[in-house]
C-alpha positions in Angstrom: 0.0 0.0 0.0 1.7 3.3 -1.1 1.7 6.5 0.4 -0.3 9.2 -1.5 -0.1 13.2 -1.3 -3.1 14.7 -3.0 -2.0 18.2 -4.2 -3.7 21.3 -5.6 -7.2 20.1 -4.3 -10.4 22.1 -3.6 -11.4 19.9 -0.3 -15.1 19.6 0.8 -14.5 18.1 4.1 -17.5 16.8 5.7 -17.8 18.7 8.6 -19.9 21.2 6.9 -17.5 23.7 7.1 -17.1 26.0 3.6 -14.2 24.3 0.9 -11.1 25.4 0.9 -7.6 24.7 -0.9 -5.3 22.2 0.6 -3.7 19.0 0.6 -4.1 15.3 2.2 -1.5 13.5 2.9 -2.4 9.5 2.9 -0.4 6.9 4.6 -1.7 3.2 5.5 -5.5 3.2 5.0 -5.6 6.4 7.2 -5.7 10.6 6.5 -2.3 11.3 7.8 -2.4 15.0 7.7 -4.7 17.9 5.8 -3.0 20.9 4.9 -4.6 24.1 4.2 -2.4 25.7 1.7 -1.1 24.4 -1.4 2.0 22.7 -1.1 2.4 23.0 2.5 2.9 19.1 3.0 6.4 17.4 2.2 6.8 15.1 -1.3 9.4 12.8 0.0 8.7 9.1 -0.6 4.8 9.8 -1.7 3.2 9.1 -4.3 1.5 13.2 -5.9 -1.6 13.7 -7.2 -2.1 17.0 -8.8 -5.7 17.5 -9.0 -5.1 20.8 -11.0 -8.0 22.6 -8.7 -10.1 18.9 -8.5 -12.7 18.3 -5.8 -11.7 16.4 -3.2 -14.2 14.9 -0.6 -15.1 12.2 1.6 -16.8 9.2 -0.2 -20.3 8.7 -0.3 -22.5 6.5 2.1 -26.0 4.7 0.6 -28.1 4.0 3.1 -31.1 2.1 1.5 -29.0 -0.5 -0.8 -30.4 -3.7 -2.7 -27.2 -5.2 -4.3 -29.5 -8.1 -5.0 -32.0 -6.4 -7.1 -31.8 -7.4 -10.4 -33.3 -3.8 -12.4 -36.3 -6.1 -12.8 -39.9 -4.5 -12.9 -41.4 -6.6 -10.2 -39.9 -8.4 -6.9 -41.4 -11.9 -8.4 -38.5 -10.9 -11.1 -35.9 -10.6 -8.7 -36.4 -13.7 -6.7 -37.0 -16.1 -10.1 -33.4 -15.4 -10.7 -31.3 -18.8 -10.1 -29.1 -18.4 -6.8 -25.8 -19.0 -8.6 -26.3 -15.9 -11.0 -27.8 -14.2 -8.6 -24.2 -14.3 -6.3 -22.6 -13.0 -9.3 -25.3 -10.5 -10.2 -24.8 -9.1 -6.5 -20.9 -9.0 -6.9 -20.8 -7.1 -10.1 -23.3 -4.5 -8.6 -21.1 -4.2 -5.3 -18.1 -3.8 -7.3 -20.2 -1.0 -9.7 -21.4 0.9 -6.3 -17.8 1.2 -5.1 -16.5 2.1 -8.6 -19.7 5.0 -8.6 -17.8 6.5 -5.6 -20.3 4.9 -2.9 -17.5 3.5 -0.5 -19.7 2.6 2.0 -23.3 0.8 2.1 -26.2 -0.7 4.3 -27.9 -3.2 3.4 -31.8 -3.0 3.7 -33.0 -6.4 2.2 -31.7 -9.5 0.1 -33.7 -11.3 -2.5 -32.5 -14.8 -0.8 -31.3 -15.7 2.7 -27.4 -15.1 2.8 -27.5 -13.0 0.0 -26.0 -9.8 1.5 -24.0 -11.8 4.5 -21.8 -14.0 1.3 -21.6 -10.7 -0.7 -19.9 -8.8 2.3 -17.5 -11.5 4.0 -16.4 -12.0 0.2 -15.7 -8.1 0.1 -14.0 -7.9 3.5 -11.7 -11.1 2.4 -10.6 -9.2 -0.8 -12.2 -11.6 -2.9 -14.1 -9.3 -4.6 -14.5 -5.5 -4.9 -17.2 -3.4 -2.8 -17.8 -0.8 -0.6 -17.7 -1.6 3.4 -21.3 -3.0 3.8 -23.3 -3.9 6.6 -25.6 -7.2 5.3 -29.1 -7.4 5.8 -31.7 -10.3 5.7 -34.8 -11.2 3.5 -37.5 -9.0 4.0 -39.4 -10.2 7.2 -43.4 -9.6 6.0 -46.8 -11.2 6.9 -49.6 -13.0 4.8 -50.2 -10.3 2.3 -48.0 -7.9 2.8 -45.3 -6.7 0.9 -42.7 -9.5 0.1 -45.4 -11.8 0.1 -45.0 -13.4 -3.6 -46.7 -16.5 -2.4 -49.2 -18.1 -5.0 -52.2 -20.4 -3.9 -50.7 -23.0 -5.8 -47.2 -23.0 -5.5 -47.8 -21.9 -1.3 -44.1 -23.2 -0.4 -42.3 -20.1 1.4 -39.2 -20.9 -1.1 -40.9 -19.5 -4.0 -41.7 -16.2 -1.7 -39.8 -13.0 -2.1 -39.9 -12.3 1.8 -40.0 -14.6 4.8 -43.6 -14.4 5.6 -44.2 -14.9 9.3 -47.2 -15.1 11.5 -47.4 -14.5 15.4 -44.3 -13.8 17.8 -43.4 -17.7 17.4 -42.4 -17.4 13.5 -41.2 -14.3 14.2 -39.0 -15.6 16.5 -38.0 -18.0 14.2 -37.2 -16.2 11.1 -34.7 -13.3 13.2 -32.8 -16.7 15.1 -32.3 -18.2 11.2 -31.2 -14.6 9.9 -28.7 -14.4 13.1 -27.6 -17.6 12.8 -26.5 -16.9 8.9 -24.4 -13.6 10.4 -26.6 -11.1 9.3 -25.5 -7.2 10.3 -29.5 -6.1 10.0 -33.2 -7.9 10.3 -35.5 -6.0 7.8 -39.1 -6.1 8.8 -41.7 -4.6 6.7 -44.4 -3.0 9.0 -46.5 -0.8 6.5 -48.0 -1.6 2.9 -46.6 -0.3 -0.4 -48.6 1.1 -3.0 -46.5 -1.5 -4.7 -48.7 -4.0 -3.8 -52.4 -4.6 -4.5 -54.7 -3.8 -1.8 -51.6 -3.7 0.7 -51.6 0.8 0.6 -48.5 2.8 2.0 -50.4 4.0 4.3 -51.7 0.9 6.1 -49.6 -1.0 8.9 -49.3 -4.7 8.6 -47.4 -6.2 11.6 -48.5 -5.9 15.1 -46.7 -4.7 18.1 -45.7 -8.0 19.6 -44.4 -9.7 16.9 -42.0 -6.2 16.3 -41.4 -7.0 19.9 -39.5 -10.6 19.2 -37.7 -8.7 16.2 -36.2 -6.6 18.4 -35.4 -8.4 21.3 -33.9 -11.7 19.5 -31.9 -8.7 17.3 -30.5 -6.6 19.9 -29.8 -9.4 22.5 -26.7 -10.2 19.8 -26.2 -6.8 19.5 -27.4 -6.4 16.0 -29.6 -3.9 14.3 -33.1 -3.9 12.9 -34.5 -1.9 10.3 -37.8 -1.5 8.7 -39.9 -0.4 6.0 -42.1 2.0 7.1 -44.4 4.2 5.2 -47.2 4.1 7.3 -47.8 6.9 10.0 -48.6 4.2 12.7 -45.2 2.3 11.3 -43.0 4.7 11.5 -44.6 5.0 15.6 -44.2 1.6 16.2 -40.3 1.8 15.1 -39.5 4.4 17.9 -41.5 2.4 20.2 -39.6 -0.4 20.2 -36.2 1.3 19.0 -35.8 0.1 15.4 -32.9 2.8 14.1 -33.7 2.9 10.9 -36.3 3.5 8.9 -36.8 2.9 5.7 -39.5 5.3 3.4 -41.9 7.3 6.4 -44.0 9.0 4.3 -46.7 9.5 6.4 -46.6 10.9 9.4 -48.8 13.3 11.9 -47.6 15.9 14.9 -47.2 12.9 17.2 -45.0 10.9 14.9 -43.0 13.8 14.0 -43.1 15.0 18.0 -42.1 11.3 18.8 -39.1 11.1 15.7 -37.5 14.6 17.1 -37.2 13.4 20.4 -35.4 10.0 19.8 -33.2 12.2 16.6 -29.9 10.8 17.7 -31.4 7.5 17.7 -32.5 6.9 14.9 -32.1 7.2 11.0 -34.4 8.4 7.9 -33.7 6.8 4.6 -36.9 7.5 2.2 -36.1 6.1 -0.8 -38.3 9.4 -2.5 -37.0 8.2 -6.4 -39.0 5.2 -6.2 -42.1 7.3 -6.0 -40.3 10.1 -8.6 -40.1 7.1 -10.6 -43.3 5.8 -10.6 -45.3 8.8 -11.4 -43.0 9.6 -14.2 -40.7 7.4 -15.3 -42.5 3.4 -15.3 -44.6 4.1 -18.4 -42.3 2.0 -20.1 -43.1 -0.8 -17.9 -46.9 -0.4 -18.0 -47.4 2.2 -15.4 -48.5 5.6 -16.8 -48.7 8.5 -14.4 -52.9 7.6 -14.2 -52.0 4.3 -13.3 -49.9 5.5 -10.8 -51.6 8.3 -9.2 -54.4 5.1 -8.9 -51.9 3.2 -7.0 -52.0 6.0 -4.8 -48.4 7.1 -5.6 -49.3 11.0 -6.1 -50.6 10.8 -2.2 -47.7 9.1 -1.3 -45.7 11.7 -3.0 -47.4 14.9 -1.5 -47.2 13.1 2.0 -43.7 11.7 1.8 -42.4 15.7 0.7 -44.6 17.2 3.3 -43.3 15.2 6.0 -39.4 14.2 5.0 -39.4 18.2 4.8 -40.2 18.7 8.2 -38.1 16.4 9.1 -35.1 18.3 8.2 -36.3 21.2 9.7 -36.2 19.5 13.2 -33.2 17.7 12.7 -33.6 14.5 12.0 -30.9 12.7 10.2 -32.6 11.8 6.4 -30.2 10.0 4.4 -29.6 9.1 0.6 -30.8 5.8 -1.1 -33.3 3.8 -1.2 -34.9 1.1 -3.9 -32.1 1.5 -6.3 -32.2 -1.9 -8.6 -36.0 -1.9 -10.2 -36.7 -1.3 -13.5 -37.8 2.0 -13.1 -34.6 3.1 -10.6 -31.8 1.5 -12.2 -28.6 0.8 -9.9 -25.6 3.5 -10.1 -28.1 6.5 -10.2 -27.9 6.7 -6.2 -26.8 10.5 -6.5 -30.0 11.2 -7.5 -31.4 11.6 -4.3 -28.9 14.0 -3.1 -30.4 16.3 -6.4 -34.6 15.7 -5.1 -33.3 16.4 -1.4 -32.0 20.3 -2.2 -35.3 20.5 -5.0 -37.9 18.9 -2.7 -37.2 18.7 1.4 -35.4 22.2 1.3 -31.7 21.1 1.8 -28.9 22.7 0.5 -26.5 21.0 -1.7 -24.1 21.4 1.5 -26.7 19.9 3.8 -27.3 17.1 1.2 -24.1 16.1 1.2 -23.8 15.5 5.1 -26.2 13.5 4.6 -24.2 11.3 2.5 -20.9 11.7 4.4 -21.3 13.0 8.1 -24.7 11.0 8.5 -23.4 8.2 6.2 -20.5 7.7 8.4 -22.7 7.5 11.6 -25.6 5.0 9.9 -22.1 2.8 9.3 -21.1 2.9 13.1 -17.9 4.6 12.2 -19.0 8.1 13.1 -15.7 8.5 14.6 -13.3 7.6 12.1 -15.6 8.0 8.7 -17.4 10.6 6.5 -14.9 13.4 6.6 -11.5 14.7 5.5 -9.2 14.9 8.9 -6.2 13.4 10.4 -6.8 10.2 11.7 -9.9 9.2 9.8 -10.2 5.9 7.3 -8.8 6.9 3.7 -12.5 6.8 1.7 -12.3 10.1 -0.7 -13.2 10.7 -4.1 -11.5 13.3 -6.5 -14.2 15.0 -8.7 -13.9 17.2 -11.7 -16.1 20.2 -10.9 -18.0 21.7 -8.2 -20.8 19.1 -6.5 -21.6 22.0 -4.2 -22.6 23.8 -7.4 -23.8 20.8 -9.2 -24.8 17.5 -7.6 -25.4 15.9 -10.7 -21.5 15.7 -11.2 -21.9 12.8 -8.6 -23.2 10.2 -10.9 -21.5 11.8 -13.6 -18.6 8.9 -14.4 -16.7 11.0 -16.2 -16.4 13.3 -13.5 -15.2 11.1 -11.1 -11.4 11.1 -11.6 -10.4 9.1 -8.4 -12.1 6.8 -6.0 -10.2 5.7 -2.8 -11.4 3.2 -0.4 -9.4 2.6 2.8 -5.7 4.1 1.1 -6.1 1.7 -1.6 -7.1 3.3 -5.3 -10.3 1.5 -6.5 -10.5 4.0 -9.6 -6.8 5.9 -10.1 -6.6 9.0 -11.8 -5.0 8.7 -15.2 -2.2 11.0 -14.6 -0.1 11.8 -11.6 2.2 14.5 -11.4 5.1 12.3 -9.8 5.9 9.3 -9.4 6.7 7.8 -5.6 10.0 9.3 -4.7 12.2 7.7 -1.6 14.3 10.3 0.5 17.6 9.1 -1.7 16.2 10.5 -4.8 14.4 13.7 -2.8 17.8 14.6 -2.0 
């Protein structure tokens, strides 16, 4: 692992505080020192990177990620794919995701058991490329819920897209097999999705006790549970019973919103808004015109979800990027995206959407201590972009415009040219 100096950089810390022109100094998998002035930092027995006036920034955190969803139009689509090309389908989006400048990922649901757990060992062994990623379970749903693919034919759970459960017993179940396989995360999904007939976003699906067994089998091994939640009563029963994140919470009242502000550093927001962006304008293609939509009820959903992720941010509760990336309709690699609707629609500014993606990402990662920003000390997971994202978001799933991508010292996208080659003290001299 070399040493790396990045010189001549415009550096968008994380911290929030306003860019300014410096240099980082890289040694190990570690941010050995941050210079504020240009070359202020010494050459000898670095590799330099002149970023002639280049971005440089922590990388980016997705905290809603499928890397098991296939771009298919339905989850039936996703779940008929054979396990074997499924494990590679998974491993060439982890490797894309990390390549996309998204160094760091949660899981929030795998289309088959140990899915996400195979993906990530494989990634922290160095068998394969990928961002640092926390694994999650199947979906966790009830008899006609979403992730219910079930047919009254074929009734076998296998041939389901979610582990359908029913009563605190199955419940129990289910989490003890999930924990068993080494996942990081149980997904439950408490609310409907429009997604599904007759199951609406705004209905709630799983009762309190059998949340209750999630929970407690989860954190009694110290692990974490997260939920989809687009229900008002959902997103309730989450800070009830301490689920940290939560996935989608459209709809939501004063109490919810009273409740959510209160518990703000313990929990996390990730909405997922492109899937419903999507829908009303961009699945007509897949047989869902904006009529068909707004009859799904995705135009409520919509109005709700802006109304209430908006105040949200206002009282300070963390809402983070991603979310249903790998459908049809929101194809994988356009993550960015969200940072673009969070400045247009919930208010942020493009500073504030990128903490969400750094700062916040770091924290949803458990590494808020050594993650998500630009200082001396803190892991080595920067990109090098060509332009201004403060000016222009969209540079961020712009390719092109990503010239570098680091994760942990080690260069998973090098820039093409580099002023100077690695120099020992010898040669210095």
């Amino acid at each position: 692992m070399e040493n790396v100096l990045f010189t001549n950089v415009r550096i968008i810390d994380g911290s929030g505080a306003q860019p300014y022109t410096g240099e980082v100094l890289v040694q190990g998998n570690r941010i050995a020192r941050v210079g504020r002035s240009a070359r202020s930092l010494s050459t000898v027995g670095v590799s330099v990177i002149d970023a002639a006036g280049a971005t440089l920034m922590p990388g980016l955190v997705e905290a809603h990620t499928h890397f098991s969803w296939n771009d298919a139009a339905t989850l039936m689509e996703i779940q008929l794919m054979p396990l074997e090309e499924h494990v590679l389908w998974a491993a060439s989006v982890a490797k894309r995701y990390l390549e996309a400048g998204w160094t760091s990922c949660v899981g929030a649901a795998c289309a088959k058991p140990r899915l996400d757990v195979v993906v990530r060992n494989a990634i922290n062994e160095g068998l394969i490329p990928g961002p640092r990623y926390l694994a999650a379970s199947q979906e966790i749903t009830v008899a006609g819920g979403l992730g219910d693919e079930t047919l009254p034919h074929i009734p076998w759970p296998e041939f389901s897209f979610g582990v359908v459960v029913s009563g605190p017993d199955e419940m129990r179940r289910a989490v003890r097999m999930f924990l068993k396989y080494g996942v990081d995360s149980i997904k439950l999904n408490l609310s409907g999705d429009n997604f599904v007939a007759g199951a609406r976003a705004e209905t709630t699906w799983m009762t309190d006790e059998e949340v209750a067994v999630a929970v407690s089998e989860a954190k009694m091994r110290n692990k974490r549970v997260s939920a989809h939640a687009r229900s008002c009563e959902s997103i309730k029963q989450c800070v009830r019973h301490g689920i940290e994140v939560i996935y989608h919470a459209s709809f939501t009242d004063e109490e919810a919103l009273d409740m959510l502000e209160a518990n703000k550093d313990k929990h996390f927001v990730a909405p997922g808004i492109a899937i419903l962006y999507a829908m009303l304008n961009e699945a007509e293609a897949w047989g869902i015109t904006r009529a068909k939509a707004t009859d799904m009820g995705y135009q409520v959903e919509w109005d709700a979800a802006i109304e209430s992720l908006r105040k949200m941010h206002k009282r300070g509760i963390r809402v983070l990027p991603g979310g249903d990336y790998g459908f049809a309709f929101t194809p994988h690699c356009q993550n960015a995206r969200d940072l673009e609707f969070f400045v247009k629609y919930l208010g942020m500014t493009p500073m504030e959407a990128i903490l969400s993606a750094t700062q916040f990402g770091a924290q949803i990662m458990m590494k808020g201590n050594e993650l998500g920003q630009v200082k001396e000390g803190y892991l080595a997971d920067l990109l090098v972009v060509d332009g201004d994202p403060l000016s222009n978001l969209a540079l961020l799933r712009e390719p092109a415009r990503l010239l570098a991508v680091m994760k942990d010292g080690v260069f998973v996208k090098e820039p093409e040219i580099r002023s100077a080659r690695t120099r020992s003290s010898q040669t210095a001299a």
